[in-house]
N, C-alpha and C positions, 0 to 999 in steps of 0.2 A: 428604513421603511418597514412597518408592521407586515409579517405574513399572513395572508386572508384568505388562506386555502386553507380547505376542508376536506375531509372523508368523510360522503354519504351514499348509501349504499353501493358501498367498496368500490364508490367512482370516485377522482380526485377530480375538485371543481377548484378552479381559482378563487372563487369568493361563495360564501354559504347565501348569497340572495339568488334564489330562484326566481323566474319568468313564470307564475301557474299558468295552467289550462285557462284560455280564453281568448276571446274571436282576434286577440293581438300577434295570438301563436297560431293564426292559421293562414300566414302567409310570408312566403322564404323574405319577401321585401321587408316585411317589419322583424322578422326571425333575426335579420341582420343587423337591421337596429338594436336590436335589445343583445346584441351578441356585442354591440361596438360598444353598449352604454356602461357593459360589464357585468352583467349575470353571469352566473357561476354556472346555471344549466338553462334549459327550457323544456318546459312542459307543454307538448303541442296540445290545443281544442281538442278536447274529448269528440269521440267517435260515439255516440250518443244510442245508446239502445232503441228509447223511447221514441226517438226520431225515424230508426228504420221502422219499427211500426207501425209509427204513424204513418207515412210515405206510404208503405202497403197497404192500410185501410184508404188512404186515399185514392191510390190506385184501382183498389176493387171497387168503390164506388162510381167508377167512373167506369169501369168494366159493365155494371150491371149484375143482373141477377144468372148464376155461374151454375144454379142447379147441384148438381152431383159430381161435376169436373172435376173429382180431386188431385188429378193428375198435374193436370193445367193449373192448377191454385199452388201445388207444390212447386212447379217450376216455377210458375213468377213470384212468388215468396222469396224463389231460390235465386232469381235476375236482383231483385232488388235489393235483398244482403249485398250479395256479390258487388254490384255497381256501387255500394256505399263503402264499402271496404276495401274496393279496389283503388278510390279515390283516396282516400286516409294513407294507405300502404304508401301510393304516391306520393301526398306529404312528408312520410317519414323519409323514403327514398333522398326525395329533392333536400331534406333539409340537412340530410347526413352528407348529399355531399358543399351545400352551402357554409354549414356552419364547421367551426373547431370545438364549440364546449359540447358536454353531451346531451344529448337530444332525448328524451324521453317521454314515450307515447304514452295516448290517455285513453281510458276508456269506460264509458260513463255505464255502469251497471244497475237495472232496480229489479232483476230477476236473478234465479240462479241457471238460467240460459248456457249452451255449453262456449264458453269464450276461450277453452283452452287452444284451439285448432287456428283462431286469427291472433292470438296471444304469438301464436311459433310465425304466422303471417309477419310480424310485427319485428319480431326477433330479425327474421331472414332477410326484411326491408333496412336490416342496420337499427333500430334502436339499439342508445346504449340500456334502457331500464323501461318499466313497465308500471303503469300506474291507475290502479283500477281505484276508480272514482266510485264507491259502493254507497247505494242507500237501498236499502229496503223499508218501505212504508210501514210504522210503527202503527197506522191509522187503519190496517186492515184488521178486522177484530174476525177474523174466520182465521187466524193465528197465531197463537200466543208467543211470548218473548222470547222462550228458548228455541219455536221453529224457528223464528226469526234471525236469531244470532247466529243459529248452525247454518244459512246461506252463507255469512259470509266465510266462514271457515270451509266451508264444501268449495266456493270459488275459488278462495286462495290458494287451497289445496291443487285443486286440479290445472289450475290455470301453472302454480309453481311448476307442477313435477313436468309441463309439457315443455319448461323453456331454461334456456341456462341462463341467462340476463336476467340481473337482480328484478325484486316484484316489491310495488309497494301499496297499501290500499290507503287509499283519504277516506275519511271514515266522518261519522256526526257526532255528534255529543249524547246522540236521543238511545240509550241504553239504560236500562233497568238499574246495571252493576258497571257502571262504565270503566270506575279503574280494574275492575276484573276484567271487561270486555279488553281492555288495552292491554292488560297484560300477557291472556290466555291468546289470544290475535298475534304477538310478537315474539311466539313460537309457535308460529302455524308455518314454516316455510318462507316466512315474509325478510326483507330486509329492511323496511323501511311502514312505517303510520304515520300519515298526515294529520296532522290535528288544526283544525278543523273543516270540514267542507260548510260554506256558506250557498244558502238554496232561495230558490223564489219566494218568497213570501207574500199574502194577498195583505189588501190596507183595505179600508172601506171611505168613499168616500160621503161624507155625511149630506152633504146639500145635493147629490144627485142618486143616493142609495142604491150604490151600488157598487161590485167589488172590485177594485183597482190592484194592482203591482205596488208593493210598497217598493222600498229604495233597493236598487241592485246594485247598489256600490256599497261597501263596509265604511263604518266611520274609523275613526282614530282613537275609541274608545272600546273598539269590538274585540281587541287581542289579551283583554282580560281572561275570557273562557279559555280560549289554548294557553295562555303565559301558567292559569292554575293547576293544568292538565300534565301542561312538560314538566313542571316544578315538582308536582306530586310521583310525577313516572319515570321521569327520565332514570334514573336508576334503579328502576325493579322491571326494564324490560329488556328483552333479547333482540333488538333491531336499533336502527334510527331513528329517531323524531325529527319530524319536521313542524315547523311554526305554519299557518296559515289562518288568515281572514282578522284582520285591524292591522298589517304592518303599516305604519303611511312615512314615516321617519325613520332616522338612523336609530333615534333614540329606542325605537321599538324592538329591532335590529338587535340591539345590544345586552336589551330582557331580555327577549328569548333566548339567547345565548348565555346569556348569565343563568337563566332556567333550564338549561340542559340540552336545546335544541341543538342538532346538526347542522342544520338549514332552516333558511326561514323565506316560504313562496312569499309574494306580491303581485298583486293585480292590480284593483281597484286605483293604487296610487301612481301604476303608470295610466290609464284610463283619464283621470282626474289631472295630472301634472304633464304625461308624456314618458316619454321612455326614458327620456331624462334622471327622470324621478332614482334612475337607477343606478347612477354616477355620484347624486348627490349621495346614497346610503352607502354607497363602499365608501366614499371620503368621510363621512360622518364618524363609519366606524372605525377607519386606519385612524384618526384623528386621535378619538378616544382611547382609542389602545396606545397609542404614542404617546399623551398625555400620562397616561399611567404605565407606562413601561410594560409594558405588554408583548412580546415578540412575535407569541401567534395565538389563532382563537383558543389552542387544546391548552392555553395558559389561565382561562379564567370559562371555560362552556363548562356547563354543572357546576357552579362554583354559590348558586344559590339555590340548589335543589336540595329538594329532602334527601337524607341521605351522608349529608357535607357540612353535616356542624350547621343545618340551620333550624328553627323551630320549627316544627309542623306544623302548630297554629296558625300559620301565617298564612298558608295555603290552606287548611283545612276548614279554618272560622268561616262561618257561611251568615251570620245575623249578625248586624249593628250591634255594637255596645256602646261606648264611649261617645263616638260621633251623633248618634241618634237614638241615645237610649235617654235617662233620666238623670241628670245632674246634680251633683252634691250642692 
């Protein structure tokens, strides 16, 4: 029998499919499930920055007009954090002592806010690792690209030096120099870049003009962006990669690890299939390795990345030729 255990972020996981951050990992009952179905870890629900804000603007509004109280505005700012993070802490608590694979906390950042002080919160609650889910809006034009870039290195930085549990950011594609951004990122203190974070997207819809939710599930064709990203990186960074957003099959599974992944998250296709979905991809890929004589994943992961005796072209060719170009 194929062995399907991995090292990432200097945790050993029985199998490289991670559980991502989602409303599936926010409860120990389905935690169980996805532990029975055979994930190698889990990623609990991000603890959402955006959200205690909001909660707090909605609370002031419902307060009224506060005048100059700013004493009172600090403390209930300060109830409101507190009660949001005290609940999250709980999660981790409960699930450390439910589950055996390791558990690792999420935390959804779009400021450089100081997160290092419930990062150690997070630590203390038993996480085994730390996964700051970072976007900073490329769409504020009152900052240019390289403010923007230095949040994320100022967070990782200070969030690192406050906790001894590895730290990993899932990051976007939306950067100026993005294989620079990945690279100079996976010696910032970090163990571990998720590639990629999938986000909201608005759709229009045409016969009522007006702006709708497009699809919040990934299709089965979306793991092209991270599959070109690991393939191009995996060996010119100083951390782990992880695969994230289009895994829906084993066969996906098995790119990304051919491309140099550590691990590779799934959501969408327990949502869509069940948690199930997560039994079939470790068989799929014990199968595959067994068919090809393969004894464990460090026998063939990076084995199609740059770097390993393969062309660049392949990952770097960004326009049609052949398929869509003009024909002799």
């Amino acid at each position: 029998m194929p062995d399907l255990s991995v090292s990432y972020l200097g945790m050993e996981l029985k199998s490289p499919i991670i559980a991502g951050s989602s409303g599936l990992t926010n409860s120990i009952e389905s935690l169980r499930e996805i532990e029975k179905a055979g994930a190698g870890a889990v990623v609990l629900k991000s603890v959402f920055e955006e959200e205690i804000y909001l909660e707090y603007a909605e609370e002031m509004n419902k307060l009224g007009p506060m005048d100059n109280n700013l004493e009172f505005l600090d403390y209930y700012d300060y109830e409101i954090r507190q009660g949001n993070l005290k609940r999250y802490i709980q999660l981790v608590y409960d699930a450390k002592k439910a589950l055996t694979i390791p558990v690792i906390a999420s935390i959804n950042c779009v400021s450089n806010q100081e997160w290092s002080f419930f990062a150690k919160k997070l630590e203390e609650a038993g996480a085994d690792a730390i996964e700051l889910n970072m976007f900073i809006r490329p769409s504020d034009l009152s900052q240019n690209s390289r403010e923007n870039e230095s949040i994320y290195f100022d967070v990782a930085t200070r969030v690192a030096s406050n906790i001894k549990i590895p730290l990993s950011l899932k990051i976007s594609s939306y950067f100026s120099n993005l294989g620079g951004m990945i690279r100079d990122l996976s010696f910032a203190e970090i163990s571990g870049l998720v590639l990629f974070n999938k986000f909201y997207s608005p759709d229009i819809d045409v016969e009522n003009e007006k702006l709708i939710s497009a699809d919040v599930f990934s299709t089965d064709s979306d793991y092209t962006l991270p599959l070109r990203w690991i393939g191009i990186m995996a060996k010119r960074v100083n951390c782990d990669l992880a695969a994230s957003t289009g895994v829906h099959d084993w066969k996906t599974v098995v790119r990304m690890l051919l491309a140099g992944a550590s691990a590779v998250q799934v959501v969408s296709a327990m949502y869509i299939d069940g948690v199930g979905v997560l039994k079939e991809l470790n068989q799929g890929l014990s199968d595959w390795m067994k068919k090809r004589n393969y004894s464990s994943i460090a026998d063939f992961k990076g084995k199609l990345s740059i770097g390993n005796d393969v062309d660049p072209a392949a990952y770097m060719r960004v326009q049609f030729m052949r398929n869509f170009g003009e024909h002799d």
